[in-house]
C-alpha positions in Angstrom: -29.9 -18.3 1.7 -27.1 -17.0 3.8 -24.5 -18.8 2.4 -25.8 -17.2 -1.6 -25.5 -13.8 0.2 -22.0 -14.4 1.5 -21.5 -15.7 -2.0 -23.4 -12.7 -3.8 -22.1 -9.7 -1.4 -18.8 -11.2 -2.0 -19.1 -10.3 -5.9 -21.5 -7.2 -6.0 -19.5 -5.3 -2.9 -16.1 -6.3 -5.1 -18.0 -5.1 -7.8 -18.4 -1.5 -6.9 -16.5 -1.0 -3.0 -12.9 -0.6 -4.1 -11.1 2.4 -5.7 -7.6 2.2 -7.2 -5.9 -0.7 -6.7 -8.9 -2.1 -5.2 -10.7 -5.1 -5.6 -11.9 -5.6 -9.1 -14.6 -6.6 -11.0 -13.0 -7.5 -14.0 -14.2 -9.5 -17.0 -12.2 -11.4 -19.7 -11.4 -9.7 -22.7 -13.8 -9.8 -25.9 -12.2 -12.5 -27.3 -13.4 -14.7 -24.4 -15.9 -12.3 -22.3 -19.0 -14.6 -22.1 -19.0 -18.3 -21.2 -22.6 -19.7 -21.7 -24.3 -16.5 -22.1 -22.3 -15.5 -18.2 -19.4 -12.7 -17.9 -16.7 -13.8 -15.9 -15.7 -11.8 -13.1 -13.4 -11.7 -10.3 -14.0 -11.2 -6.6 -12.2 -11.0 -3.0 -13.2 -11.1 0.3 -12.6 -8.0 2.6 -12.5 -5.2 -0.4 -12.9 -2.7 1.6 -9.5 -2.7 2.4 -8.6 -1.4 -0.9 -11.2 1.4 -0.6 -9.5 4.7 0.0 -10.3 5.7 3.3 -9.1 9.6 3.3 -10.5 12.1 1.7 -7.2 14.3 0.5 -6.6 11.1 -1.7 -9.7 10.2 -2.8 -10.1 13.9 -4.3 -6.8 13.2 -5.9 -8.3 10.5 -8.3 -7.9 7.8 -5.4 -3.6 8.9 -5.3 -2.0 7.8 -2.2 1.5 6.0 -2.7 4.1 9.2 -2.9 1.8 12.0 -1.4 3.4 14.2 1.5 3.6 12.3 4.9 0.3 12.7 7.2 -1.5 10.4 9.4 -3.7 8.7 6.6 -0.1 7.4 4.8 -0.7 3.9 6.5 -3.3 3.3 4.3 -1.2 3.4 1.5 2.0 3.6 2.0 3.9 3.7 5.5 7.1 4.6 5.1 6.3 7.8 3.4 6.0 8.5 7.9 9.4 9.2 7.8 9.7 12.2 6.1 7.1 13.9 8.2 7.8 16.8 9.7 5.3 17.0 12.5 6.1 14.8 16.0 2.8 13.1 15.9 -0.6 13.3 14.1 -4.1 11.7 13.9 -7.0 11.5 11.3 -10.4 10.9 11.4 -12.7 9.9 7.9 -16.2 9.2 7.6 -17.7 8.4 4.3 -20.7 7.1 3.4 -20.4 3.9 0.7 -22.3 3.5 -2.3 -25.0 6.6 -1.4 -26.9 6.3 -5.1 -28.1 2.9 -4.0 -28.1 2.1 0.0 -28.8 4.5 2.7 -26.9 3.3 6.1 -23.7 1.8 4.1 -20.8 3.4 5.6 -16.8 3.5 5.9 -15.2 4.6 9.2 -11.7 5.2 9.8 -8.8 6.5 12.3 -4.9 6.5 12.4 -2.4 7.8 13.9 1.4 7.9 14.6 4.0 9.2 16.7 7.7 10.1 15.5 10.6 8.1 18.6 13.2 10.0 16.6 14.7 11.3 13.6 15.4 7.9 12.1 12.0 6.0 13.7 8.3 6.4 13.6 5.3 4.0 14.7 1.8 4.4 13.8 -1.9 2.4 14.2 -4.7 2.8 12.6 -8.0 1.0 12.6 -11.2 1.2 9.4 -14.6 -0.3 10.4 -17.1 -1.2 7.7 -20.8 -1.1 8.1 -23.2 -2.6 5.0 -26.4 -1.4 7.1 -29.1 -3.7 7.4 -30.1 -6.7 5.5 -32.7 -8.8 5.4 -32.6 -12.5 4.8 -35.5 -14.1 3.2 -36.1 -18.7 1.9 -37.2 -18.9 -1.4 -40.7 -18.0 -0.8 -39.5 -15.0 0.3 -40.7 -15.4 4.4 -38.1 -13.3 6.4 -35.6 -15.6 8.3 -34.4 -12.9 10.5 -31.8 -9.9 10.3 -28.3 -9.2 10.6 -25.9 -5.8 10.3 -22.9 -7.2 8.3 -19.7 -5.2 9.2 -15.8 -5.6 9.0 -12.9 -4.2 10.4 -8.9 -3.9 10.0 -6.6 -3.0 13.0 -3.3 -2.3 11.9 0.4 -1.4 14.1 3.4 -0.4 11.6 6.9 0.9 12.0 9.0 2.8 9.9 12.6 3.3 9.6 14.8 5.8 7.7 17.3 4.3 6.2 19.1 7.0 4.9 18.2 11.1 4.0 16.3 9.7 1.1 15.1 6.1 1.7 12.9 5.1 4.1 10.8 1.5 4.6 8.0 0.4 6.6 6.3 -2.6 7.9 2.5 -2.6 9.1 0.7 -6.2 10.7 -2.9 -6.2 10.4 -5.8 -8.4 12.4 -8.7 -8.2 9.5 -12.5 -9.2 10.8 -15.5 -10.1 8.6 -18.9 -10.7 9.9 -21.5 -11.3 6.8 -24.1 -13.1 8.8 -23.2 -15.8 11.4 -25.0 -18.8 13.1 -27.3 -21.1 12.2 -30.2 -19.8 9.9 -33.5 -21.5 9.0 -33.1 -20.8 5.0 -30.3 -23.2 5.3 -30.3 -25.8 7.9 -27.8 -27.8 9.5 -24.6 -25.3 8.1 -23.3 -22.8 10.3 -22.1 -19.7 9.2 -19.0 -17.9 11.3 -17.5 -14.7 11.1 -14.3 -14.6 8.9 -10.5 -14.1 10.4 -7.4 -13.4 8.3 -3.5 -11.9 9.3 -1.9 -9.7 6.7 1.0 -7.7 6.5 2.3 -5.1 4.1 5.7 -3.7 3.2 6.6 -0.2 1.5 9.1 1.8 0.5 10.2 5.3 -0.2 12.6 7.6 -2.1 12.1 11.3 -1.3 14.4 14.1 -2.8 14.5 18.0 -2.0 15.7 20.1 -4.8 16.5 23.8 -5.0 16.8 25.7 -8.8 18.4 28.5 -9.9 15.1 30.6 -9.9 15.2 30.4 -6.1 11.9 28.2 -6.3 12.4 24.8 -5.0 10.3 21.3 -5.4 11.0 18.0 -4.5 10.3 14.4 -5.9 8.8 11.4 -4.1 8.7 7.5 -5.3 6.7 4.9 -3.4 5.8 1.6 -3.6 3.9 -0.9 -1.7 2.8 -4.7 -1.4 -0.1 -4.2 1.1 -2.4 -7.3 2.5 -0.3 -10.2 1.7 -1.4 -12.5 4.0 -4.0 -15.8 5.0 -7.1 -16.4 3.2 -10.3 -15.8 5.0 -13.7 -18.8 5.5 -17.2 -18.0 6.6 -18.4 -21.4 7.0 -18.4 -25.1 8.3 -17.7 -25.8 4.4 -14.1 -24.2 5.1 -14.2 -22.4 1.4 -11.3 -20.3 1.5 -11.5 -16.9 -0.3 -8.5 -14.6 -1.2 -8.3 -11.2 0.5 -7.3 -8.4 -1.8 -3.5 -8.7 -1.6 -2.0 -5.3 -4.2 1.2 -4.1 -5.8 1.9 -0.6 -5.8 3.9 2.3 -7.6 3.2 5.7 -7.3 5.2 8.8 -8.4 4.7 12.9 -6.8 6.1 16.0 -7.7 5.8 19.6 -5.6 6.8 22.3 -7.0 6.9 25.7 -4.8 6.4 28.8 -7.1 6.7 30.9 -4.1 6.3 31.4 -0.9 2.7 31.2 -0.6 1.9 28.8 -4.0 2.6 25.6 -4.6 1.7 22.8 -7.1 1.9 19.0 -6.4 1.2 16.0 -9.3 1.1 12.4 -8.5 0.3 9.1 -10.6 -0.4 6.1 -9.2 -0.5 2.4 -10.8 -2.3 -0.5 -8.8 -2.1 -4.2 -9.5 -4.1 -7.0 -7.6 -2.2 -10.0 -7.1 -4.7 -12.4 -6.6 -5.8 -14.9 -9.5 -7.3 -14.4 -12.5 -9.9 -16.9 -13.5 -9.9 -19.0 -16.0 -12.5 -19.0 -18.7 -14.1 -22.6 -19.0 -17.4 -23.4 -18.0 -16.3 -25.9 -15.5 -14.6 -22.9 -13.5 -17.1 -20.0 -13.5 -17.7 -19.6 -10.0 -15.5 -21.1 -8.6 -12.4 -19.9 -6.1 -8.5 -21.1 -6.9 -6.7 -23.6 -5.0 -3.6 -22.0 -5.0 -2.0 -20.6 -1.8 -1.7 -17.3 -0.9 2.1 -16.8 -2.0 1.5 -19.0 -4.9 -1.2 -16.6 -6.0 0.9 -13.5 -5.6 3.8 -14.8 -7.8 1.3 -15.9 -10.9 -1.1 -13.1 -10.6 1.6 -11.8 -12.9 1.0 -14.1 -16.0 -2.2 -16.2 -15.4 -4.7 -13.7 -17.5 -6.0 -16.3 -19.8 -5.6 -13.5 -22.1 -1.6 -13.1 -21.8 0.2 -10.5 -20.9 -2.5 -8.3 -23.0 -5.0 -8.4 -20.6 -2.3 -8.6 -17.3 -1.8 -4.7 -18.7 -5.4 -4.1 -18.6 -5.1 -5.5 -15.1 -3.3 -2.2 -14.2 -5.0 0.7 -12.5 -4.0 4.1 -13.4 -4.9 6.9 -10.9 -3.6 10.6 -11.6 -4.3 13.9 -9.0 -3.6 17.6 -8.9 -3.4 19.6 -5.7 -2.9 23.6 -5.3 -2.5 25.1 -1.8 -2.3 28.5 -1.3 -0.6 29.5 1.6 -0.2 26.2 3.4 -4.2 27.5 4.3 -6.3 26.5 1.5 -6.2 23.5 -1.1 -8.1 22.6 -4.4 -7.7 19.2 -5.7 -8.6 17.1 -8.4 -8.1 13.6 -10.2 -8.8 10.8 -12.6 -9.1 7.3 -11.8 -9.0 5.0 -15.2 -9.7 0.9 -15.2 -9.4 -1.6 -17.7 -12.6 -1.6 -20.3 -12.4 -5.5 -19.5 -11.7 -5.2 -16.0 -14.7 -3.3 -14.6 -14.6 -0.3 -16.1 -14.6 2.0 -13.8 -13.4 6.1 -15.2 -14.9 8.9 -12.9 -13.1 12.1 -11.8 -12.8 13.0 -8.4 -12.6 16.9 -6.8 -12.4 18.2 -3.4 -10.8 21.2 -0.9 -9.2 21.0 2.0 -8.7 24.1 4.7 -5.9 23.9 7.3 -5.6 26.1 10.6 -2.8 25.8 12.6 -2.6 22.1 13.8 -6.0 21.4 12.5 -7.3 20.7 9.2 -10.2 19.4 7.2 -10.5 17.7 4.0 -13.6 17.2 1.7 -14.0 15.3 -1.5 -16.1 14.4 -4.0 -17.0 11.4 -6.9 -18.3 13.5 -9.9 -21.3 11.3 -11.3 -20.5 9.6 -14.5 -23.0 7.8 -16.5 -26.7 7.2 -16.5 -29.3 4.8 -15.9 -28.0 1.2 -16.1 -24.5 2.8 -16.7 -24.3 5.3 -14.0 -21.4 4.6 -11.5 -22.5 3.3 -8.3 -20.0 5.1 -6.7 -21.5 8.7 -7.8 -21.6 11.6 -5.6 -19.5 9.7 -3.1 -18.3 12.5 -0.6 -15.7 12.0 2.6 -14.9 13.7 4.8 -11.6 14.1 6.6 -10.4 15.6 10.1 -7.0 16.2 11.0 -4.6 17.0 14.1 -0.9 17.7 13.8 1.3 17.8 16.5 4.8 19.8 15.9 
């Protein structure tokens, strides 16, 4: 019974935990959707690592890659760190997961980084998953005792800039998954473990300040990231390896300052997992790829049994608007768009943020979408966001 849940939390919390870029639950196209009556779906281990933990982005339709440098940019992507203009800052999120359908489901982060000069920054952070309390139950449906599945990511990065307008970073990350371990009486003689995997990701940025003949001024940003390349993860003595959610991104912002106290930014972000896609038979439904980890990264680029059609609908767009008044008060909003074949997933996101001083606060919101059987899991979906700048 354990090892189904493993199996069954893998593909129902990849079904609905990620946001852009995250872990998909994707189906084939129409021309090959069902395979003896069964969609065919796609699933990692560990997708809460591609759920956006901050809630400035997630208001911004899930944008992170070229934002403005603050403490929640190792996340998505760290070498946007050296453009900061504080010393040192920290953030604290809290956001309760999936709030439509389970009560004590939550995401937890904190990160943080400190500027050694003009050229060099380091940073940690650490997110902590809770899926609240589950039950596990034999066929006849007698309990068989209690667990409280969680997972965690500790990360340590470093940035360099390489010049006024490029910048890269590097981040290591320890990743821990505990869906239910020991030996359980539903299925005797295996014994389940808590997961373990290394990843590591590498970013880069362009930044650019520009000032017009108007005498406003604006400047443009360019990021990309490959974030959790790394070791596949096992839960049990069966040693099935599962793929963690390894993710190619490219993001794009623009500020523009109208004046001195108004100022517009626009971002879009495109996400791409590069993990495999799987194949359509009968034989395979279910089943988890062989290939290694780099091998996997490579082909997730043309193994869509579709072709390069449905590689496109593989691509996740996310797009966010922010307006700050005064470097005091924001208003944000977004649009985060998936592949009809690929899960699905279109909801706009809203939110505000208030900043005094060295401290702010940032609040956003999933407007529901849908209803009944189609309303999005991820509905009403609110963080919440502290933050602490140091100049």
């Amino acid at each position: 019974m354990l090892r189904r849940y493993i199996i069954c939390s893998l593909g129902l919390y990849a079904a609905t935990a990620f946001f852009p870029g995250r872990v998909k639950a994707q189906t084939i196209p129409s021309t090959a959707v069902n395979v003896d009556g069964r969609t065919n779906t796609i699933s990692t281990a560990v997708p809460f690592l591609r759920i956006s933990p901050d809630a400035r982005s997630g208001a911004m339709g899930e944008t992170g890659l070229a934002l403005s440098a603050d403490a929640n940019a190792a996340f998505w992507n760290l070498s946007r760190l050296a453009f900061t203009e504080n010393r040192a800052g920290v953030s604290v999120t809290y956001t309760p997961w999936l709030r439509d359908l389970i009560g004590d489901m939550y995401l937890a982060s904190l990160s943080g980084y400190k500027k050694l000069d003009e050229q060099q920054v380091i940073s940690a952070s650490m997110r902590y998953f809770s899926m609240g309390n589950v039950t596990f139950r034999n066929e006849a449906g007698q309990e068989q005792g209690s667990s409280r599945p969680h997972e965690m990511a500790i990360d340590a990065g470093y940035v360099r800039k390489l010049s006024d307008h490029w910048a890269l970073g590097i981040a290591m990350r320890y990743i821990y998954s505990n869906l239910g371990s020991g030996q359980h009486g539903a299925d005797p003689g295996r014994t389940f473990k808590a997961g373990h995997a290394f990843a590591a990701d590498l970013s880069a940025t362009y930044h650019n300040s520009m000032t017009y003949d108007n005498g406003q001024s604006g400047n443009f940003s360019f990021g990309a990231a490959l974030t959790n390349m790394g070791t596949r993860i096992s839960y049990g003595s069966d040693a099935q390896k599962y793929f963690i959610p390894a993710n190619l991104g490219i993001g794009a912002a623009y500020t523009h300052q109208l004046d001195e106290a108004n100022k517009l930014t626009f971002a879009l972000d495109l996400n791409k997992l590069l993990v495999p896609t799987p194949a359509i038979s009968a034989d395979s439904l279910g089943t988890v790829s062989t290939k290694g980890s780099m091998d996997a990264l490579f082909s997730s680029f043309g193994d869509a049994p579709g072709g390069f059609k449905e590689e496109l609908q593989e691509v996740m767009l996310s797009v966010g608007a922010e307006y700050w008044y005064n470097d005091l008060f924001a208003v944000r909003g977004g649009y985060y768009r998936e592949g009809v074949n690929k899960g699905n997933r279109r909801y706009f996101t809203t939110g505000v943020g208030l900043k005094l001083q060295q401290f702010g606060i940032n609040l956003s919101y999933i407007v529901p979408a849908g209803s009944g059987t189609t309303r999005n899991p991820l509905s009403n979906t609110v963080r919440f966001s502290l933050m602490l700048d140091l100049k």
